[in-house]
C-alpha positions in Angstrom: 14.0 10.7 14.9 13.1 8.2 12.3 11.4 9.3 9.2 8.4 6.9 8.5 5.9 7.4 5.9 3.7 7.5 8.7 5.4 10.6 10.5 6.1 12.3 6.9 1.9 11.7 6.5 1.3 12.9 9.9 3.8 15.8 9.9 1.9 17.1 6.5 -1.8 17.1 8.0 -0.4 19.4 10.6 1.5 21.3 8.3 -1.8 22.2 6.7 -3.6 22.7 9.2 -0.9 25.3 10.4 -1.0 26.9 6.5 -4.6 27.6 6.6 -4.5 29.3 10.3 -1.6 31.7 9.5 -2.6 32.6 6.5 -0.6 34.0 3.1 2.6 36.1 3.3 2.2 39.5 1.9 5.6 39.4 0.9 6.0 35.9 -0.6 4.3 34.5 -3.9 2.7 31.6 -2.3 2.3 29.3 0.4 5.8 27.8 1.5 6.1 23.5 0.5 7.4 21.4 3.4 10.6 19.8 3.5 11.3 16.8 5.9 15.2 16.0 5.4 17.7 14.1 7.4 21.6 15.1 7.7 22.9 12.7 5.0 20.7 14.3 2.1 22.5 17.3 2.6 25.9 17.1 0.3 27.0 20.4 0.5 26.0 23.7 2.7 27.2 26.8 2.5 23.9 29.2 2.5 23.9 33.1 3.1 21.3 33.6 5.8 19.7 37.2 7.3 22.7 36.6 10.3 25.2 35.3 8.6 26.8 32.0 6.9 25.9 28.5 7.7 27.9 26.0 6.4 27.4 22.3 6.5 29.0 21.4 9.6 27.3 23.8 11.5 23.6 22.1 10.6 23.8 19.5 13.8 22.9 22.7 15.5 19.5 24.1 13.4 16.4 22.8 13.8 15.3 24.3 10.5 14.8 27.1 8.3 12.7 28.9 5.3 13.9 29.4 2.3 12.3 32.0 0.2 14.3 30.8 -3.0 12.2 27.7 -3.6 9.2 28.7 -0.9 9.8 26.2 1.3 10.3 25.7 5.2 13.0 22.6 5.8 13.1 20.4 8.6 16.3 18.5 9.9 14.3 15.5 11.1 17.5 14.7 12.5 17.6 17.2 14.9 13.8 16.4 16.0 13.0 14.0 19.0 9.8 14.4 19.1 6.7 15.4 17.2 6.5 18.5 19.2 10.1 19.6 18.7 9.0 19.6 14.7 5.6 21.3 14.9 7.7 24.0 16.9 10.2 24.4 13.9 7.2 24.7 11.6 5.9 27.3 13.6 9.0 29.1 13.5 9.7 29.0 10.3 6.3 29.4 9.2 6.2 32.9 11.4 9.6 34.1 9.6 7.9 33.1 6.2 4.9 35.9 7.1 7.8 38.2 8.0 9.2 40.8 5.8 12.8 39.5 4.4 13.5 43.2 4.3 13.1 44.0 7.9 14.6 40.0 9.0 17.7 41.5 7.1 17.7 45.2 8.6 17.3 43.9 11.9 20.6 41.8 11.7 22.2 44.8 10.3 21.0 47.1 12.7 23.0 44.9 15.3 20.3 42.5 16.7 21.2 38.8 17.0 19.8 36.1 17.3 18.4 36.3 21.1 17.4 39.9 20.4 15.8 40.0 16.9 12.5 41.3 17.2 11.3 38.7 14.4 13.0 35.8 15.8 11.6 36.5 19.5 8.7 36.8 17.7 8.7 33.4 16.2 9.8 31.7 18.7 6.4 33.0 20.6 4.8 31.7 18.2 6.2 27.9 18.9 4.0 28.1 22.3 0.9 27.5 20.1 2.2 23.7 19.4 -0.7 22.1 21.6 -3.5 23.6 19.1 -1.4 21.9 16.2 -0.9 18.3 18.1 -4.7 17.7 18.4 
């Protein structure tokens, strides 16, 4: 998907509009920033996530994640083909950023996985509220 200045202005009214439904974490600082980004930007990946390493090669595959380091949810516009594929993301993300990293982490742990994660089924629920976001 291309990234326009139109999408990228488009993208953020939604994003805001999705900030003020869900709220405030209670176990982050502040309200997470978003971050568009295509494949190229991305030098070099090698992050420690809740399930496990992700390394650069292996990004083709995510549609995004949030990042509690610098509060942010990222977006591989990339991976996008549609403006409902990246309001779902959002939603995603934006549901693990009102989750509690402690439990995201004990879960994984614990033995869930990714198909079985309470907090991923979870936000991945939470993706079937796109519609309300597209109007």
């Amino acid at each position: 998907m291309r990234l326009t200045s139109k999408l990228r202005e488009d993208i953020k009214k939604r994003f805001n509009k999705i900030k003020k439904e869900f709220g405030k974490s209670d176990y982050h600082p502040s309200k997470p920033k978003l971050n568009l980004i295509k494949l190229n930007q991305i030098y070099e990946f090698n992050r420690d996530f809740a399930h496990g390493v992700i390394k650069k090669k292996e990004l083709k595959d995510i549609c995004g994640w949030f990042d509690p380091n610098d509060m942010s949810i990222v977006v591989i516009i990339d991976n996008m083909e549609n403006r409902v594929d990246i309001v779902k993301t959002i939603l995603h993300e934006y549901t693990h950023y009102l989750q509690s990293p402690r439990w995201m982490a004990r879960y994984y742990s614990s033995g869930y996985d990714y198909k079985t994660h309470p907090y991923e089924k979870q936000a991945i629920k939470a993706e079937r509220k796109y519609k309300h976001f597209l109007i």
